[in-house]
C-alpha positions as CSV (number, residue, x, y, z in Angstrom):
1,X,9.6,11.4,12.7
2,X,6.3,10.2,13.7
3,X,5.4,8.4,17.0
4,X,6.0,4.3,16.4
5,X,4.4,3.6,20.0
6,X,2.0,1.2,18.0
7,X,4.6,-0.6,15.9
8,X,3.6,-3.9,18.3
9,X,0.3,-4.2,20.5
10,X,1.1,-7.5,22.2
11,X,-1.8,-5.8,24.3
12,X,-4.5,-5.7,21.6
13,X,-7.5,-8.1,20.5
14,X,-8.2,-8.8,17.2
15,X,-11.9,-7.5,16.2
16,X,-13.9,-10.5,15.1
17,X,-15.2,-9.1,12.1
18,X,-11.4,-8.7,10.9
19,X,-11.0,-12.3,12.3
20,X,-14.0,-13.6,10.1
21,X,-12.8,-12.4,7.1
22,X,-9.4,-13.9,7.3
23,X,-11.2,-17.0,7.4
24,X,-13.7,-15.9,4.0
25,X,-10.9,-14.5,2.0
26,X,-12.2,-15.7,-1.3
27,X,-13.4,-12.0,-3.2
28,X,-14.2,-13.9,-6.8
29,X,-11.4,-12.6,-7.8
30,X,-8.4,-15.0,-9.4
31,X,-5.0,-15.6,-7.7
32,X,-2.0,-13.7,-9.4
33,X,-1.1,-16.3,-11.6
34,X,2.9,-17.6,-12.4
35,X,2.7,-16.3,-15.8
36,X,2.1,-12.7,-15.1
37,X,4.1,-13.0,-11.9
38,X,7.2,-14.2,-14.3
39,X,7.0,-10.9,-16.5
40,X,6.5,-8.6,-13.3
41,X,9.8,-9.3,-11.7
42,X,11.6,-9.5,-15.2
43,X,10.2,-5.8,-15.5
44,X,11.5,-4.8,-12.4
45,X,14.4,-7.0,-12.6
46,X,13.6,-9.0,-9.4
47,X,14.4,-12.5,-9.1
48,X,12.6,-14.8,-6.3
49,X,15.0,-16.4,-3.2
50,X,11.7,-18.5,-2.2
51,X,7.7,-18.9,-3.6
52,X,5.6,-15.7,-3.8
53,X,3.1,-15.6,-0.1
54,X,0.0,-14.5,0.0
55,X,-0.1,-11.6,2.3
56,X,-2.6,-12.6,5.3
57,X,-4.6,-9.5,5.6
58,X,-6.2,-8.9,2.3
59,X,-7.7,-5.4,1.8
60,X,-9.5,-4.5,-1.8
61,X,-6.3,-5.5,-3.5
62,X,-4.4,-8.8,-3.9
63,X,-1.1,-8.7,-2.8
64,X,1.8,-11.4,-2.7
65,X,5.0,-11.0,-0.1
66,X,8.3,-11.6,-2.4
67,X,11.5,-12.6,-1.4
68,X,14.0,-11.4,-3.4
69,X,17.7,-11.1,-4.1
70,X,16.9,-7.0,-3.7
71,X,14.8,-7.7,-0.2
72,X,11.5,-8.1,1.2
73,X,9.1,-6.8,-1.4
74,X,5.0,-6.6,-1.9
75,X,3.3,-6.9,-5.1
76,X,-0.1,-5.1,-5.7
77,X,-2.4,-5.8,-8.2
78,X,-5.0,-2.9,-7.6
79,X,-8.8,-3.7,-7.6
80,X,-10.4,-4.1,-11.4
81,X,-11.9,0.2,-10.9
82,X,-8.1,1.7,-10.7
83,X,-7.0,2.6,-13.9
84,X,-3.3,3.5,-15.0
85,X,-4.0,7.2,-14.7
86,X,-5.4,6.3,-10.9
87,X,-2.3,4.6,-10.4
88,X,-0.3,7.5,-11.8
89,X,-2.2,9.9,-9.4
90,X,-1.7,7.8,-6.2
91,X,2.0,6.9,-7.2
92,X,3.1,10.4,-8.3
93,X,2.2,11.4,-4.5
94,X,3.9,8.8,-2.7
95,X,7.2,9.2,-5.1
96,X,6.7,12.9,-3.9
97,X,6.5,11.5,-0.4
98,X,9.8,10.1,-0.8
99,X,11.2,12.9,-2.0
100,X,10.6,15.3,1.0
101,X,11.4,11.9,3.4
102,X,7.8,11.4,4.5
103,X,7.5,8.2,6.2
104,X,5.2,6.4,3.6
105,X,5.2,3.1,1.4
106,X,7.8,3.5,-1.0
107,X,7.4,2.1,-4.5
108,X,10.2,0.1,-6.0
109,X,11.0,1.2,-9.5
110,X,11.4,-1.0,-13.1
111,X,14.3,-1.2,-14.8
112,X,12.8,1.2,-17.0
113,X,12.1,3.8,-13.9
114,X,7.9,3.8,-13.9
115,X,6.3,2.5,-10.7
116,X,3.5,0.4,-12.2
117,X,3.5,-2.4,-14.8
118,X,0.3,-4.2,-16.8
119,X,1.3,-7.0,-18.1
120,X,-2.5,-7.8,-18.6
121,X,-5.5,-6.2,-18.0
122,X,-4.6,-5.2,-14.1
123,X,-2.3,-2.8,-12.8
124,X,0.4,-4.2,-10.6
125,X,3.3,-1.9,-8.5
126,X,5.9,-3.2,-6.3
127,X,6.5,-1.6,-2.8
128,X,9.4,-2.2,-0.2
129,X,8.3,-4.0,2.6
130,X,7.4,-2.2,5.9
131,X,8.2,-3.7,9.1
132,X,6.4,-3.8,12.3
133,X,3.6,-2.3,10.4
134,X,-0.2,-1.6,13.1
135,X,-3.4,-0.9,11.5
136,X,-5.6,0.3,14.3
137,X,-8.9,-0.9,12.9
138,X,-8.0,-4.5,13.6
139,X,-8.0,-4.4,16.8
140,X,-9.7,-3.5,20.4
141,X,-7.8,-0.9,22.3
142,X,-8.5,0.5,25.9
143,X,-10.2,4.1,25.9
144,X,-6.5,5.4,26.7
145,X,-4.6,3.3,23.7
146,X,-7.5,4.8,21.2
147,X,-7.3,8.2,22.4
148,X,-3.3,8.1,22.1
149,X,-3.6,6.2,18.7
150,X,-6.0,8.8,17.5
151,X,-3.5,11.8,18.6
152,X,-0.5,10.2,16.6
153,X,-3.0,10.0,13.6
154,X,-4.1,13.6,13.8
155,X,-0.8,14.2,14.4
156,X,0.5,12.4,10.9
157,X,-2.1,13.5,8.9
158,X,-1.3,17.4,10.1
159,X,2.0,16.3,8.6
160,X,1.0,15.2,5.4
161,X,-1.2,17.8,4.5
162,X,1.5,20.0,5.3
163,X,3.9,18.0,2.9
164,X,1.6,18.0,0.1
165,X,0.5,21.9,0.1
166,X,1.7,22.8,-2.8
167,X,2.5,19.6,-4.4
168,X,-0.1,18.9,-8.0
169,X,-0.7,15.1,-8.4
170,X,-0.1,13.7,-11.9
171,X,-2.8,11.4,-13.0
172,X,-6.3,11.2,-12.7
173,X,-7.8,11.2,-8.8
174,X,-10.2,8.2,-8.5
175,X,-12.5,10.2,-6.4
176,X,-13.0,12.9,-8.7
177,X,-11.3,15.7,-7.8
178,X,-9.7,17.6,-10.9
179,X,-7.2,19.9,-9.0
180,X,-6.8,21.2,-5.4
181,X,-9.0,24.3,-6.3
182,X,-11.8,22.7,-8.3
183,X,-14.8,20.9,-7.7
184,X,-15.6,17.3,-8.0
């Protein structure tokens, strides 16, 4: 198991760019709406305890923290440029992941065992939630906390390469890359 010495930095500022666009979150892009929200969790056979939250750090995706009879969950509706066969690609790795017990985001299924519904135009998956979660680019760490963060990176993505050797994606990689052999 990997180091979880960063699980909590009590010790750490948040960047100010990060902090800025917490406060400019609007991307043009529309809230999930009820509708849609409905038909996801009837897919996956999820039923709300409490309102859908929008998850405070938005990255290029929307995402809404669920409470639900099953747990804590995360919806994702990926950004407009993922595809289903982009989805299939990323999720056929991390299903893979779990497999082998890599610690990654683990996708919760439907009731029909895919990973990924579109009940519209957008692709939307549904992940168990991760506690105690650090992203390292939020914040400002001493010279000693980066260089330790950046060993326990190196260190993780030794291990992942190592996990997925021989592993072929399904799907279609978004950034190109046919096969492990070919070109882009």
């Amino acid at each position: 198991m990997l180091s979880n010495r960063f699980a909590a930095a009590p010790f750490a500022l948040l960047r100010p760019d990060y902090f800025y666009r917490q406060l400019h979150l609007g991307r043009g892009r529309a809230p999930i709406k009820a509708e849609p929200l409905r038909t996801i969790l009837s897919l996956y056979e999820l039923t709300l305890l409490e309102p859908a939250q929008a998850l405070s750090n938005q990255g290029r995706n929307d995402s809404l923290i669920l409470h639900t009879h099953a747990g804590k969950k995360i919806l994702k509706r990926y950004k407009p440029g993922m595809d289903a066969e982009a989805v299939e690609h990323e999720h056929s790795i991390l299903s893979y992941l779990a497999q082998v017990n890599f610690p990654a985001p683990r996708l919760w299924p439907t009731a029909e065992g895919t990973t990924f519904v579109q009940p519209d135009a957008d692709c939307y998956a549904i992940f168990d939630w991760l506690e105690g979660t650090f992203q390292y680019h939020h914040y400002f760490l001493l010279p000693k906390q980066t260089l330790g963060f950046i060993a326990a990176a190196g260190e993780a993505l030794s291990r992942l390469h190592q996990a997925l050797e021989t592993f072929e994606p399904a799907g279609r990689n978004l950034n190109g890359f046919p096969s492990l052999t070919g070109q882009r």
